[in-house]
PAZAPA-4460 file (N, C-alpha, C; in steps of 0.05 Angstrom, whole numbers, plus 32768, in hexadecimal, padded with zeros to 4 digits):
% residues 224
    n_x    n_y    n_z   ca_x   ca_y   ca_z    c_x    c_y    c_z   seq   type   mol
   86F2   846A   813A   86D6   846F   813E   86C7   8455   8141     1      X     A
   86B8   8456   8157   86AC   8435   8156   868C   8443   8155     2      X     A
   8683   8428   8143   865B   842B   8147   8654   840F   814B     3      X     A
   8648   840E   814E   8630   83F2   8152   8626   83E8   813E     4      X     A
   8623   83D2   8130   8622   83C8   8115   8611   83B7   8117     5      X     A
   8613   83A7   8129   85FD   838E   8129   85F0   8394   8141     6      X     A
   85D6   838E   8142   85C8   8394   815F   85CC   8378   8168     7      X     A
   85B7   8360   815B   85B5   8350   8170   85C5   8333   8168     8      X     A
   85D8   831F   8173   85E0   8307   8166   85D1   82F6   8175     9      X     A
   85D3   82EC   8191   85CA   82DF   81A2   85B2   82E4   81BD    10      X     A
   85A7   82D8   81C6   8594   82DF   81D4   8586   82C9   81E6    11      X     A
   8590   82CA   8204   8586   82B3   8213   8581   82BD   8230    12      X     A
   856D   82B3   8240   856A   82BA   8259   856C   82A8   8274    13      X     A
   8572   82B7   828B   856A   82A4   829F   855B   82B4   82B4    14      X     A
   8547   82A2   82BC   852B   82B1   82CE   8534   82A3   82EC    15      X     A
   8528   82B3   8305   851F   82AD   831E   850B   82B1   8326    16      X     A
   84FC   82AC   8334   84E0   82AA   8340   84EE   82BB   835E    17      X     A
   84F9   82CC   8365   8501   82D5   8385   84F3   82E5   8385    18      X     A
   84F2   82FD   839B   84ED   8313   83A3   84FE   8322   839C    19      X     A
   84FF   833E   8395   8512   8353   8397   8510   835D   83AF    20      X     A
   852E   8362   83B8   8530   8367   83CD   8550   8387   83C9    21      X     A
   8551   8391   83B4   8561   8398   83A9   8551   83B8   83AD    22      X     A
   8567   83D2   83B4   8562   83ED   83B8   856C   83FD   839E    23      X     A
   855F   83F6   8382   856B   83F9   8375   856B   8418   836A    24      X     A
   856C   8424   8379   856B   8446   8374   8589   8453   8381    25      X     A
   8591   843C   8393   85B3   844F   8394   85C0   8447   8389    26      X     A
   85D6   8454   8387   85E6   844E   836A   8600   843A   836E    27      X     A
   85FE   8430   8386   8618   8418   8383   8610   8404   8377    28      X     A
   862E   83FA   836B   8628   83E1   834D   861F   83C9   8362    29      X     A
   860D   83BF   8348   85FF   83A8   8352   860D   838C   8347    30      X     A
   860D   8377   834A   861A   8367   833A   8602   8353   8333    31      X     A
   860C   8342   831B   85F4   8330   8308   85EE   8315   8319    32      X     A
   8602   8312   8338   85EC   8300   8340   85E2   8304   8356    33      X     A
   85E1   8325   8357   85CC   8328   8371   85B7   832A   8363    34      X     A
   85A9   833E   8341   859F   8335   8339   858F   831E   8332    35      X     A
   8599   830E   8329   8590   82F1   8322   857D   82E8   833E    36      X     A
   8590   82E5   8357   858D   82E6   836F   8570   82EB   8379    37      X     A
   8568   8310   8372   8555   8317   8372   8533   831B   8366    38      X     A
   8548   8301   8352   8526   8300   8344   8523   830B   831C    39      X     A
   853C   8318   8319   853E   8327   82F9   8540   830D   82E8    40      X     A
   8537   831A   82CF   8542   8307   82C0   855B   830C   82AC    41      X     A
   8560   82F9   82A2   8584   8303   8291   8582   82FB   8271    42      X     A
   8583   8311   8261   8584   8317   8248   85A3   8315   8240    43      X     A
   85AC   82F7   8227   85C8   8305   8222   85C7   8309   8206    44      X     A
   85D1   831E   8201   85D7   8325   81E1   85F0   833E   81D9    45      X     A
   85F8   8330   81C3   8618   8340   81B5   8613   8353   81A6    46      X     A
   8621   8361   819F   8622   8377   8190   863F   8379   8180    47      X     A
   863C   837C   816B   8654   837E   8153   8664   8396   8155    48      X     A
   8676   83A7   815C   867D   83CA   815C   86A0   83C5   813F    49      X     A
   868D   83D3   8137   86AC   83DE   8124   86B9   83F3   8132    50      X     A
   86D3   83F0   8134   86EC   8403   813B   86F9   8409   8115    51      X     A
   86F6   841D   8114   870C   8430   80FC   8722   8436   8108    52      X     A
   873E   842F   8103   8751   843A   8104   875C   8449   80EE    53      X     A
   8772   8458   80F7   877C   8475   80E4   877E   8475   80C8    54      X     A
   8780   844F   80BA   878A   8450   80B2   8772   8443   809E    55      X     A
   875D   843E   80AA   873E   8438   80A3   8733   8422   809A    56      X     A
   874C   8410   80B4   8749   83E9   80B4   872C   83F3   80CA    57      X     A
   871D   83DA   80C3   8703   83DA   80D9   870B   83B7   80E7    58      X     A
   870E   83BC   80FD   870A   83AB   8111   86F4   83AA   8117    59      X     A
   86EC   8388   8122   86D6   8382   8125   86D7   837D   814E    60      X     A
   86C9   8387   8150   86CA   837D   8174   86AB   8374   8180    61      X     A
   86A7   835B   8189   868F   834C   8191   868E   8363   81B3    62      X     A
   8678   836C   81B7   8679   837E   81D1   865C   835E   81DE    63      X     A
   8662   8351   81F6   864A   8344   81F7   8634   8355   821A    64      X     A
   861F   8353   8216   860D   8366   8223   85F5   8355   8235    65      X     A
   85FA   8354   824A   85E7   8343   825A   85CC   835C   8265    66      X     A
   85B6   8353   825F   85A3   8369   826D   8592   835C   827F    67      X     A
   8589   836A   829A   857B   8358   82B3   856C   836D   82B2    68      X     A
   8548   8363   82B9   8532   8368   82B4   8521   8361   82C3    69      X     A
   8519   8369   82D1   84F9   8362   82E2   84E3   8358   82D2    70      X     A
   84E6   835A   82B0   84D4   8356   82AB   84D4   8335   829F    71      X     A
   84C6   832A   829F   84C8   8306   828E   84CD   8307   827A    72      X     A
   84D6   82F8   826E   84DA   82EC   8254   84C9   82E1   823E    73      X     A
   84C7   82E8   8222   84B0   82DC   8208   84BC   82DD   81F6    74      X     A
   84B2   82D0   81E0   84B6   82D6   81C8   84AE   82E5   81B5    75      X     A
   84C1   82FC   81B4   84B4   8309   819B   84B2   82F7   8180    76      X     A
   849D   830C   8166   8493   82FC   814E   84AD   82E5   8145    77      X     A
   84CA   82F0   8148   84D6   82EA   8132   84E7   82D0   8145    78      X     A
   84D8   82D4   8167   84E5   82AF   816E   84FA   82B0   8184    79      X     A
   8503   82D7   8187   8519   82D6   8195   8512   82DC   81B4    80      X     A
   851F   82DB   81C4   8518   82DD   81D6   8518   82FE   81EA    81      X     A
   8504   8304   81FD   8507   8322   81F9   84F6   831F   8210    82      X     A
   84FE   833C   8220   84E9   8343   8239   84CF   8341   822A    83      X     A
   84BB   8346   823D   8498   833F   822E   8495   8362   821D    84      X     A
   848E   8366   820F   847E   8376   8200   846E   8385   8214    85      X     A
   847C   83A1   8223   8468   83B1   8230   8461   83C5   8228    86      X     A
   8471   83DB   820C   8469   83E9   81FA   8462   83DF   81EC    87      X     A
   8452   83F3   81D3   8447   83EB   81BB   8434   83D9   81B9    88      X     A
   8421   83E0   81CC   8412   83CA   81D2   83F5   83C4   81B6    89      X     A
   8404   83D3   819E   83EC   83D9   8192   83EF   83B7   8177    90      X     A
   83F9   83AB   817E   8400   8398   816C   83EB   8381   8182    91      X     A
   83EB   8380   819A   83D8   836B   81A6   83BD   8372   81A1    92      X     A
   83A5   8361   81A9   8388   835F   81B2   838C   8372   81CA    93      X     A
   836F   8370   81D2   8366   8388   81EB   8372   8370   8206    94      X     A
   8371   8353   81FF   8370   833C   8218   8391   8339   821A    95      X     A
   83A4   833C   8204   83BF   833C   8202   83BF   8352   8214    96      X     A
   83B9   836A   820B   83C6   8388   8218   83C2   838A   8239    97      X     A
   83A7   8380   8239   83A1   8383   8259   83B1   8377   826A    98      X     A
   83B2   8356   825D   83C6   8347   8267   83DF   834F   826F    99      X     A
   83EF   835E   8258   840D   836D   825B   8412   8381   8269   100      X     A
   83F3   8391   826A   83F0   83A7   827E   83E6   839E   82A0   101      X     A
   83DD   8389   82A1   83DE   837E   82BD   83F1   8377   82C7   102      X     A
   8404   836F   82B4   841C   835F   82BC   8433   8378   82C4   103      X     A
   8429   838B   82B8   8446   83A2   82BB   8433   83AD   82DE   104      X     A
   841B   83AE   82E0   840D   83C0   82FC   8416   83B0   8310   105      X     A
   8409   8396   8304   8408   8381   8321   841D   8374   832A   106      X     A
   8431   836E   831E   843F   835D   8318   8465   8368   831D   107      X     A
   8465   8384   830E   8475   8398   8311   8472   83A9   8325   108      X     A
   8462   83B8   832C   8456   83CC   833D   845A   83E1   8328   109      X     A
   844F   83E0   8315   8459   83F5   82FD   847C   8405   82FC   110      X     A
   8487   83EF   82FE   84AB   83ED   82FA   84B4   83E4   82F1   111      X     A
   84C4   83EC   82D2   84D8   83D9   82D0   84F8   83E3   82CF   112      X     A
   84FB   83C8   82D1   851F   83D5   82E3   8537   83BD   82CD   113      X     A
   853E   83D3   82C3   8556   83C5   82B0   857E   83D2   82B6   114      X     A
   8588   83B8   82BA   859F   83B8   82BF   85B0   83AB   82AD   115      X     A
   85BF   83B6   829B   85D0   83B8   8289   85F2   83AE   828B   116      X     A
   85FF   8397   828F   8612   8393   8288   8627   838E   8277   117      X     A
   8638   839B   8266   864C   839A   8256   8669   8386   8257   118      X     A
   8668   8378   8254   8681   8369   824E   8686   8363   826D   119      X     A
   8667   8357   8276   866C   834B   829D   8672   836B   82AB   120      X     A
   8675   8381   82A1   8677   83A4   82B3   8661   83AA   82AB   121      X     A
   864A   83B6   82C8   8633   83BE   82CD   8638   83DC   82B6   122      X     A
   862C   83DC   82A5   8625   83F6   828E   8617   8406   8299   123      X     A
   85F8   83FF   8298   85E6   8416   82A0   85CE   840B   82AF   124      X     A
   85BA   8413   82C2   85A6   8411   82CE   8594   8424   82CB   125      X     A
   857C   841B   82CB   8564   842E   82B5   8543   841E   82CD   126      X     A
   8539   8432   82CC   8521   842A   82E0   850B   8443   82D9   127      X     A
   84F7   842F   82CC   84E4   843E   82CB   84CC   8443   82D9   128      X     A
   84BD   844C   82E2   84A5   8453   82F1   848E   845C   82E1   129      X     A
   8475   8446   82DC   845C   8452   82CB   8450   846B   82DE   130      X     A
   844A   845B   82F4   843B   8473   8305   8441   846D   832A   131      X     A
   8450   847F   8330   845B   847C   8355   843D   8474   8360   132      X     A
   843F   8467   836E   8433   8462   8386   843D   8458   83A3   133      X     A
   842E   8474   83B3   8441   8475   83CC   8441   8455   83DC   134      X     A
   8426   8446   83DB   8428   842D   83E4   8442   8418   83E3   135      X     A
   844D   8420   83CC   8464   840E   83C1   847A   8415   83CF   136      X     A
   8481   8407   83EA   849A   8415   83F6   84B3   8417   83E0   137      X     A
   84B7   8402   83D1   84D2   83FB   83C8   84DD   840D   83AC   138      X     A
   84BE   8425   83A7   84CB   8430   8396   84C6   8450   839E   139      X     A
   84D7   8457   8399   84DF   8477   83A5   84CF   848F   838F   140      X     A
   84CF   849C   83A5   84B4   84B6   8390   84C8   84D4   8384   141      X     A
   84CE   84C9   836B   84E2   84D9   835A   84CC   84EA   834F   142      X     A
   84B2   84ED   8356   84AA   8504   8340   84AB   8526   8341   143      X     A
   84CA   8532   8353   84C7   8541   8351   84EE   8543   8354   144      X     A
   84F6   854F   834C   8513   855D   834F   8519   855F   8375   145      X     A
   8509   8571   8384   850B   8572   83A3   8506   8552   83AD   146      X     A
   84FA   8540   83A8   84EC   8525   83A7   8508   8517   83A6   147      X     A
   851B   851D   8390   852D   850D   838D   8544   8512   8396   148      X     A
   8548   8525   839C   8559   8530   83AA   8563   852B   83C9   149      X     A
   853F   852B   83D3   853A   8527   83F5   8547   8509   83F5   150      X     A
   853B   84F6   83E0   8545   84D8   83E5   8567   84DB   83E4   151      X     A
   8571   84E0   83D1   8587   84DA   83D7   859F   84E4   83EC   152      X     A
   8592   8505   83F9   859D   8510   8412   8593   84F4   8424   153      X     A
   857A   84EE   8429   857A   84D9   8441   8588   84C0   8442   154      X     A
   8599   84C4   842C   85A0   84A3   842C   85C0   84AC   842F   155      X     A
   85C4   84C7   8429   85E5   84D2   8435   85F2   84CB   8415   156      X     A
   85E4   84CD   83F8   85F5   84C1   83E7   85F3   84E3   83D6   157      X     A
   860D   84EA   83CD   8615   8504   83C9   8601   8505   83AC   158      X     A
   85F6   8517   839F   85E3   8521   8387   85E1   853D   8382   159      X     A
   85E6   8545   8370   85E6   856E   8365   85E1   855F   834B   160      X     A
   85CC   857A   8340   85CA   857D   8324   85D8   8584   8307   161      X     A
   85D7   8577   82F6   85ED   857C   82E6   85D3   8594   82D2   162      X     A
   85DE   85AB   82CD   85CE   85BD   82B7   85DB   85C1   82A8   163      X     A
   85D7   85BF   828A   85E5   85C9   8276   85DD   85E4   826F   164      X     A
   85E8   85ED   825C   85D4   860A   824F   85C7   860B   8236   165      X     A
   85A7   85FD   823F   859F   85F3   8234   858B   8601   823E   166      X     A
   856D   8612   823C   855D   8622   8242   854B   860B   8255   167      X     A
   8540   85F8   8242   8537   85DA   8247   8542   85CB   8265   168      X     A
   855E   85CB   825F   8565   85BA   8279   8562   85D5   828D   169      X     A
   8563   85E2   8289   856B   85FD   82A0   854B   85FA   82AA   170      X     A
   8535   85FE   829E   851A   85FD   82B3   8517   85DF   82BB   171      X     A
   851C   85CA   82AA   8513   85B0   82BA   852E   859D   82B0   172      X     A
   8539   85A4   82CA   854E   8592   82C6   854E   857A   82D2   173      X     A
   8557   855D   82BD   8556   8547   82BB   8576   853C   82C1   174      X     A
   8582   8546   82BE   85A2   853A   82C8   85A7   853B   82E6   175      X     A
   85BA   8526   82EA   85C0   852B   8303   85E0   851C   830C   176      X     A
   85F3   851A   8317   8600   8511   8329   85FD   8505   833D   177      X     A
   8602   84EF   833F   85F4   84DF   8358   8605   84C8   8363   178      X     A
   8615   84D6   8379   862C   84C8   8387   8641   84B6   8370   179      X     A
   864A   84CF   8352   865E   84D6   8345   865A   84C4   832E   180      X     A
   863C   84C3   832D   8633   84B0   830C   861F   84C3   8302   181      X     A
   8623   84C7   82E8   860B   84D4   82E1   85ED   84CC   82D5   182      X     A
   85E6   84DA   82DA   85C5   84CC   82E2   85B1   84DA   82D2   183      X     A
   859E   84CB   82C7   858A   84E7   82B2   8573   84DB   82CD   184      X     A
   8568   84E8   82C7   853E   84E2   82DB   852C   84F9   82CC   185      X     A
   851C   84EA   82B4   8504   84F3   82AA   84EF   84F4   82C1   186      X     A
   84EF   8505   82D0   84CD   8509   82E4   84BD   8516   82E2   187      X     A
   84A8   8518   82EE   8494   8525   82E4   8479   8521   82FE   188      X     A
   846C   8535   82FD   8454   8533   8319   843D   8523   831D   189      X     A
   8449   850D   82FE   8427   8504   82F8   8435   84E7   82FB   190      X     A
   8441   84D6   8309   8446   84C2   8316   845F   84B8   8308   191      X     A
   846A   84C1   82E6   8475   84AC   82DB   8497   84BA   82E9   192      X     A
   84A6   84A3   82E6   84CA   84B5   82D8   84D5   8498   82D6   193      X     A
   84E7   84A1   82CB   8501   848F   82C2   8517   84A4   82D0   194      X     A
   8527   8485   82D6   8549   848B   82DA   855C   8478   82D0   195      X     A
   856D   847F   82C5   8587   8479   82BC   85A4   8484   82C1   196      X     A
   85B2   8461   82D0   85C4   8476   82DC   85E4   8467   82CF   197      X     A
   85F6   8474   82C7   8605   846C   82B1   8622   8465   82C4   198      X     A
   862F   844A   82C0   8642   843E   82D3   865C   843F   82C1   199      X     A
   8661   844B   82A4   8675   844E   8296   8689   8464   828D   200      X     A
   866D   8478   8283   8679   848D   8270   8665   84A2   8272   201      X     A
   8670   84B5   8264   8656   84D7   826C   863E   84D5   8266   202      X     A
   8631   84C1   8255   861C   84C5   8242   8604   84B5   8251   203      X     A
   85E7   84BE   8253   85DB   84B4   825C   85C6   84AD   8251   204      X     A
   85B7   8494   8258   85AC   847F   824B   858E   8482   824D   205      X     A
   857C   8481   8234   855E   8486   8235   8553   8477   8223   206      X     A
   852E   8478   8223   8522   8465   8213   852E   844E   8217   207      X     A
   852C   8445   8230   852F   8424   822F   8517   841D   8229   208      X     A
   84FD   8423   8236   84E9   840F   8227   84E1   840B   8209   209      X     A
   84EE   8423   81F9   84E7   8415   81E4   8501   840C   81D8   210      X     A
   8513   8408   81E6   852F   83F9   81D5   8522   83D6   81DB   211      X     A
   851F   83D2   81F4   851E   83B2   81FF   850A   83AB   8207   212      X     A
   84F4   83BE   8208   84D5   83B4   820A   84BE   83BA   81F9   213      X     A
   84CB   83B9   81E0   84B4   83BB   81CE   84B2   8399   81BC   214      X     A
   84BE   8387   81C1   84BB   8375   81B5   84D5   8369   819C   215      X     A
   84F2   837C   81AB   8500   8377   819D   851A   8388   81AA   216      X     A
   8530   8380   81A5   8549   838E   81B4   8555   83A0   819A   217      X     A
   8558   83B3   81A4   8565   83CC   8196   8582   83D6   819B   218      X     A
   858A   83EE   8186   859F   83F3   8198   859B   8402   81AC   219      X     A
   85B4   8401   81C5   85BC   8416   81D9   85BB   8430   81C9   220      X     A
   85A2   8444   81D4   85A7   8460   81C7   85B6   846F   81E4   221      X     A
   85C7   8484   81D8   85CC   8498   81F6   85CA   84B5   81ED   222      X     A
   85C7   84BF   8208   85C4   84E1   8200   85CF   84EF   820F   223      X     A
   85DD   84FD   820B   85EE   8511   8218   85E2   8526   822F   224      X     A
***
């Protein structure tokens, strides 16, 4: 049985000033220096996992975790280094908040886009949307199930819904399959969604902003 023991050991970044020029809504793996390339920035930090064996020795295994970020780099209170603080904005002034909130409108186009690598293998990709706006060519209008669907027939990349029996998933279903990765997309008609699309294993990946943008790195939560 393995868990996660230590969240964070180490923590360093590297920034570009580029353009994105990156389609990051289909699902072929990206690699960390087209990233870089494009303008993200690079978060590295380890994680501790105990393995129990049968016999209930615990091995210790260093898992190390690179994360690329559209968003810049600061220091949180305690000195470490961390995307900027775009949740929880209730710890700044009204001139901090506006500032953080200009920076995610103007700056982002109200996006942020996190790409997750495990031991150098692309893990997970996670993109969130405050509010679509059709002006924004480069980001695609997921706020509706038919919406997301149409994108990925036009682009010829295979997608069906995954439903469990679940009353919940059965009227608004959030799962999906998407050219043979599974994919969650929180949407909704009032501009926001998130997607996360998982490059490992069945489980799919949520609450990134408040794992790595509240002013501190957390663990990887997943949900089935």
């Amino acid at each position: 049985m393995k868990t996660i023991t230590c969240l964070l050991l180490t923590t360093s970044f590297i920034c570009c000033n580029k353009t994105d020029k990156i389609n990051h809504y289909i699902t072929k793996k990206i690699t960390a220096k087209e990233l870089i390339e494009n303008g993200f920035y690079k978060y590295s930090y380890t994680d501790t996992i105990d393995d129990e064996d049968q016999v209930n020795d615990t091995i210790k295994h260093i898992i190390k975790y690179d994360m690329y970020s559209n968003v810049k780099p600061e220091k949180n209170e305690d000195g470490e280094i961390c995307p900027m603080q775009l949740v929880k904005l209730g710890n700044f002034d009204s001139a901090q908040q506006n500032k953080r909130i200009n920076y995610r409108k103007k700056v982002l186009n109200d996006r942020i886009i996190t790409c997750v690598f495990r031991n150098d293998s692309l893990f997970y990709k996670n993109i969130v949307v405050y509010s679509y706006n059709k002006s924004q060519k480069k980001i695609a209008d997921f706020t509706s199930k038919e919406k997301i669907i149409k994108y990925y027939d036009s682009l010829k990349i295979p997608i069906k819904q995954i439903i469990n029996n679940n009353s919940i998933n059965e009227e608004y279903p959030k799962r999906f399959l998407i050219d043979n990765y599974k994919t969650f997309i929180d949407y909704s008609d009032n501009g926001f969604y998130e997607i996360s699309i998982n490059y490992v294993n069945d489980f799919t990946y949520r609450d990134i902003l408040e794992d790595w943008y509240a002013g501190h790195i957390n663990k990887v939560r997943y949900f089935l």
